[in-house]
C-alpha positions in Angstrom: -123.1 71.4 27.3 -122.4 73.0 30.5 -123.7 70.4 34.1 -125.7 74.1 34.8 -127.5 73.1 31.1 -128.7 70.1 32.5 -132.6 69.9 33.5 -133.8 69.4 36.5 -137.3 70.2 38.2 -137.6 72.2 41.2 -139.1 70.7 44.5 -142.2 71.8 43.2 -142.5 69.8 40.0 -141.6 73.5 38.2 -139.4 72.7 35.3 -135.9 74.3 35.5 -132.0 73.9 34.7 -129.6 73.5 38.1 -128.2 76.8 36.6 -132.1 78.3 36.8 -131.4 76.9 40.1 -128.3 78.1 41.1 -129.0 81.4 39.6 -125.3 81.6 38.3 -123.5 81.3 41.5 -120.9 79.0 42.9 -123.1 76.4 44.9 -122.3 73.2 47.0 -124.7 70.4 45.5 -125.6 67.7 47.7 -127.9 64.4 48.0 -130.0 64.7 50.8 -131.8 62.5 52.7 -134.7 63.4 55.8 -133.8 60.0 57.8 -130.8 59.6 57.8 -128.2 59.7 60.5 -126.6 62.5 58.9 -129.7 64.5 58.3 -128.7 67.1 61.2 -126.2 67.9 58.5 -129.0 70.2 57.3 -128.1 72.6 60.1 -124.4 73.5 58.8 -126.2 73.5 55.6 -128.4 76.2 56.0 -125.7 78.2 57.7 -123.6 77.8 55.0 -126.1 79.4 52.9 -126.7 81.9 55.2 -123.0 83.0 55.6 -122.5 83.4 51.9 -125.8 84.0 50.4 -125.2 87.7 50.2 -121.8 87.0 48.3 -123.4 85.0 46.1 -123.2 81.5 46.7 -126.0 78.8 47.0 -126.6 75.4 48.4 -128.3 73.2 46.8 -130.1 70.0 47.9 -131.2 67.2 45.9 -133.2 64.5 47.2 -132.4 61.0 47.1 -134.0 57.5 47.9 -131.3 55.0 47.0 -129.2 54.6 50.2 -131.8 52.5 52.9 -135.2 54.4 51.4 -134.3 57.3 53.5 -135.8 59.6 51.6 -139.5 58.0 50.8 -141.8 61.3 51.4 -143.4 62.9 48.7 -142.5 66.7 47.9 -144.7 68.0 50.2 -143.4 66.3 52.8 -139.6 66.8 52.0 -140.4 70.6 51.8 -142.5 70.7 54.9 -139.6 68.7 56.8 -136.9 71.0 55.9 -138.8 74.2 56.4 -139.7 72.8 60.2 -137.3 71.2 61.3 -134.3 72.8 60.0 -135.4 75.9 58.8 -134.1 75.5 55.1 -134.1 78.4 53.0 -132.2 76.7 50.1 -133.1 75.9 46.8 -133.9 71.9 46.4 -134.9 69.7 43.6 -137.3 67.1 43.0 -135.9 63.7 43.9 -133.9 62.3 41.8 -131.4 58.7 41.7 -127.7 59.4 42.2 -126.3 56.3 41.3 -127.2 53.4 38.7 -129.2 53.2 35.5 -131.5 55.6 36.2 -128.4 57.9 37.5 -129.3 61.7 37.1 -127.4 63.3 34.1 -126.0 65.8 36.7 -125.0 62.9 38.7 -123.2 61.3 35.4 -120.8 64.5 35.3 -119.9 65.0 39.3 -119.5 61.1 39.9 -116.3 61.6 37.2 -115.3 64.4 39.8 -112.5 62.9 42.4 -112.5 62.7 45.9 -110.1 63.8 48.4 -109.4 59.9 48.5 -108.9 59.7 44.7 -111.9 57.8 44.6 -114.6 58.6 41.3 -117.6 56.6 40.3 -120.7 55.9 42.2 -122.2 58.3 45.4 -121.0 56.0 48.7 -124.0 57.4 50.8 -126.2 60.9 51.6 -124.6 63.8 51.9 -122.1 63.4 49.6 -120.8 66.7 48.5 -119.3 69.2 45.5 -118.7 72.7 45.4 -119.2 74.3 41.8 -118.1 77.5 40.2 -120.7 80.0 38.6 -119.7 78.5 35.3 -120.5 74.7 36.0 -116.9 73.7 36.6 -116.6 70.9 39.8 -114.1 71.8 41.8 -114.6 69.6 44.8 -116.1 66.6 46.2 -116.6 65.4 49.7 -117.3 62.9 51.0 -120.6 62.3 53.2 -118.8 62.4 57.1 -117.3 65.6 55.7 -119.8 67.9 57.2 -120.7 71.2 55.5 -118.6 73.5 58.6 -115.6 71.6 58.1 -112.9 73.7 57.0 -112.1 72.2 53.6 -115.6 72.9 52.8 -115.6 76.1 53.9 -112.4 76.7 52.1 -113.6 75.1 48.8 -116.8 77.7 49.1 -114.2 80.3 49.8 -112.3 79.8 46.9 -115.3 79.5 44.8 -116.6 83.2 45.3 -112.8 84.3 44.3 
């Protein structure tokens, strides 16, 4: 089973798969957070998607409570946040737990994915980030101070599109 098999719902409560989600494209998948102190991260995020949209990659956010309830709005709120604030055209799920027992199955397969530390396991904070190919293969992960602009991320998108 391919980590684009997995379900997941849609902001919206709509039932879906993240590759539903990602509509079979490369994507960067990251846990996101409204008040956090990387929340302005959302702004490289959206230009991201907005660079490479039309050559067919996505960003994706997903929602998470689990690192100093920074995240506690419902998902109305997350949506109407976003959209205002940042202008976020992206796709985004409903909220969902990165790390622990309740650990998302998507979660499960990209915490096995390694850093650029050599570090696996558990999600350190918000923001914390992997760039997949249109099949479901990880092929990077950042870490959270990496911001979506830096090069290495924009090289790891880069390389995903081919």
């Amino acid at each position: 089973m391919s980590i684009l098999d997995i379900s997941i719902a849609r902001l919206d409560g709509t039932a879906s798969t993240l590759g539903e989600i990602t509509g079979g494209r490369p994507a960067l998948l990251v846990n996101v957070a409204s008040k956090c102190g990387l929340t302005p991260q959302y702004t490289a995020l959206e230009q991201l998607q907005k660079d490479y949209e039309a050559q067919g990659f996505t960003v994706v956010g997903l929602p998470c409570n689990q690192f100093g309830g920074q995240e506690p709005g419902s998902s109305e709120e997350i949506e109407q946040f976003c959209s205002a604030t940042y202008g976020v055209t992206f796709p985004m799920t409903e909220k969902i737990d990165v790390n622990g027992d309740d650990r998302h199955p998507i979660y499960a397969e990209l915490t096995q994915t390694t850093d650029e530390s050599g570090k696996t396991g558990d999600i350190q904070w918000n923001f914390e980030k992997f760039v997949i190919s249109a099949d479901g293969t990880v092929l990077r992960r950042f870490s959270p101070t990496v911001t979506p602009d830096d090069e290495r991320v924009v090289g790891a998108v880069q390389s995903a599109l081919g």
